[in-house]
Steps between C-alpha positions, in 0.01 A plus 500: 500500500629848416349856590202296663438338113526156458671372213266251329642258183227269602703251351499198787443154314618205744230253409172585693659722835378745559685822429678585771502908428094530497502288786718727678303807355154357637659421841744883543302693244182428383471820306815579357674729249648294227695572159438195237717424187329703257253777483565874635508572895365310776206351676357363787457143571220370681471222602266399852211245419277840584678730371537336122131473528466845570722623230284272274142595575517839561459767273743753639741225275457521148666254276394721170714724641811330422464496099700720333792492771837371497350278857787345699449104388713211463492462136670727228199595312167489669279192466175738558282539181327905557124346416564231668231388809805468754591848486093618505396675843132408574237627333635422202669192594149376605368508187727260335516284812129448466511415158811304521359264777240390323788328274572273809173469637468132651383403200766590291755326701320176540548496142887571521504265771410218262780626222761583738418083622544405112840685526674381845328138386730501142782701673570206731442237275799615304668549822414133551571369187861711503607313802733553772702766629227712334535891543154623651572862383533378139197259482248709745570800671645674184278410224116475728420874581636546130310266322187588729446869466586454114221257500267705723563759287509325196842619356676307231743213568749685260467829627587392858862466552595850390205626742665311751874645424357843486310474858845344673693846304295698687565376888897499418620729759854502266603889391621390225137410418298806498485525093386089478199558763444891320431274165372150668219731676440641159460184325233355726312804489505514114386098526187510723410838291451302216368116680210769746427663163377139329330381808308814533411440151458111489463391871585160636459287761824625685566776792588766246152445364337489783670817648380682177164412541469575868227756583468688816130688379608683215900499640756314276850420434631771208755382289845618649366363873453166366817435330685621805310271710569271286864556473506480912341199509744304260784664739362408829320175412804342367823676683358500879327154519776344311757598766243445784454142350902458553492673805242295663590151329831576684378546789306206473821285403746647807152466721352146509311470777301820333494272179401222735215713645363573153518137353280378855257778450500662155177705624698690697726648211298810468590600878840401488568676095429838738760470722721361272430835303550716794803321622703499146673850428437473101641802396784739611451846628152709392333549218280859354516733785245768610511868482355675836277761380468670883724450850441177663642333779589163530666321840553837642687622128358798324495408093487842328267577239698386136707242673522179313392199703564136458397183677626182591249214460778243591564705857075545555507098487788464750367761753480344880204759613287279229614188446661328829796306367517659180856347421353183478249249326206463723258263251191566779521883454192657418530871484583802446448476108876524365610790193673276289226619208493842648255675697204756457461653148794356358401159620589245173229400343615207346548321850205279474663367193884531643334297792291241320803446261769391802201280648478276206858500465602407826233314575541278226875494512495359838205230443694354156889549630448346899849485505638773368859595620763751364780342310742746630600679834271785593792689504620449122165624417551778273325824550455818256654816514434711267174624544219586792389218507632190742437150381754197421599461127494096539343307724643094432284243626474132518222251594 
């Protein structure tokens, strides 16, 4: 720390720990100045179970706010598209929640349920059929949230691999990569332009189609909101339950008696896919931050009006004044809800999906693989690096 500002990199990536400098930050300083790799000036962190939830339901905190400004962030060009719902301040983020619910109403994603079965079903057949050591990255956790959202939103086989490449540009937290994400952001923009366009036109029986259609009375989805919700859904429905499918099949692999647990009494997978989800730090650092629009004060420290503000989910799920034990895996906790898909009007709104996708995954990993072991060492495991996001590259397993 230096001139009371703490020097954040947010760059820990030692297998699932937890990092140690936003531990230290939600124990000494729970709302601290901090200067980030990229982006002008500094901001506050915040980063108290109450406090985050503050920051994020209260409209003395707008995230609209932020658009336009060189933010302080972790990535070399910003990741934010401007019409984009996650950096909407209610009213007008209301609007398109409404609409864009009804695209996952229970409905919907009783149907996905039953595609995203067809897809872990064939995934591990090849898995099978390829034999052992078999890397569970390569034949499930890599290729299911892919192949899943494409088919949910009905995207072409072809067309999928460079969407892929161009969503992973974007999260590389490299310098040398701020012209890549600059043209990779372009590029995906340019694509779901052109695929909303011809679903508007010639609708489907996909989520693309059924966001265009969505009424709220006479409210709908214009053109240039549904191709960025579309964009954000490719981006978030493959990228964060891919790594979250890693993260927790790890877990699952260094932890058998929690694998143990599951395989005795699959019905309690939805209870226990919670805390794994508040227990697993998925990410580094922070994500979009706020701006304050007046003063507010937060465990006794005054935020000025025009300060930028991030949060911490990953510190909100390890706070002791809400979760007793937060540092470890209690599979009978039942509450406080945890962040891990955000919190108030920036709540994701793909996590019935996100959620329903790692059930059938896991669930049926564990029922057709009983003995499922790593084929290595937890400890020659190897983890990425390069971007915000923490998840192991490989995961090889044997049965």
């Amino acid at each position: 720390m230096e001139s009371d500002v703490w020097t954040c990199p947010f760059d820990f990536a030692q297998a699932l720990e937890f990092d140690p400098m936003l531990k230290r930050l939600l124990t000494d300083e729970p709302v601290a100045r901090i200067r980030m790799p990229y982006g002008e000036g500094e901001a506050w962190l915040v980063t108290r179970y109450e406090d985050v939830r503050t920051v994020t339901t209260d409209r003395r905190f707008s995230r609209s706010a932020v658009v336009g400004r060189d933010y302080p962030r972790m990535t070399p060009e910003p990741i934010i598209q401007a019409e984009a719902i996650n950096v909407m301040d209610p009213p007008a983020s209301s609007r398109l929640r409404s609409l864009i619910a009804k695209g996952f109403a229970p409905r919907h994603v009783d149907r996905m349920r039953v595609r995203t079965q067809h897809v872990v079903d064939d995934l591990l057949d090849r898995m099978k059929e390829h034999g052992t050591p078999a890397d569970l990255v390569e034949h499930m956790a890599s290729p299911l949230p892919m192949t899943t959202i494409c088919e949910v939103l009905d995207i072409p086989e072809a067309d999928r691999t460079q969407l892929r490449r161009n969503a992973w540009t974007m999260m590389g937290v490299g310098a040398s990569g701020r012209e890549a994400a600059v043209k990779a952001k372009a590029e995906l923009r340019a694509y779901f332009d052109t695929l909303t366009a011809q679903r508007r036109a010639d609708p489907g029986d996909d989520l693309i189609s059924t966001l265009a259609l969505a009424r709220d009375g006479d409210e709908i989805l214009n053109d240039e909101e549904l191709s960025v919700m579309a964009m954000v859904l490719l981006i978030t429905g493959q990228d964060t339950t891919s790594y979250e499918l890693g993260n927790i099949s790890y877990t699952l692999l260094t932890r058998p008696e929690v694998a143990s647990v599951l395989r005795e009494r699959p019905e309690r997978l939805p209870q226990v896919m919670e805390e794994l989800l508040r227990f697993i730090p998925f990410r580094k650092g922070v994500g979009i931050p706020r701006v304050a629009l007046e003063d507010v004060t937060l465990s006794g420290v005054t935020i000025k009006a025009g300060d930028m503000v991030h949060v911490s989910y990953l510190t909100a799920n390890r706070d002791e004044r809400k979760f007793e034990h937060s540092d470890e895996l209690d599979l009978d906790r039942k509450a406080p809800p945890h962040m891990t898909f955000g919190w108030g009007s920036h709540h994701c709104l793909g996590a019935p999906l996100a959620a329903m996708e790692l059930q059938v995954a896991l669930g049926t990993l564990l029922q057709r693989f009983p003995d499922l072991t790593l084929a290595v060492p937890k400890e020659e495991v190897p983890w990425n690096t390069t971007s915000i996001w923490r998840y192991p590259t490989s995961l090889p397993v044997v049965w």
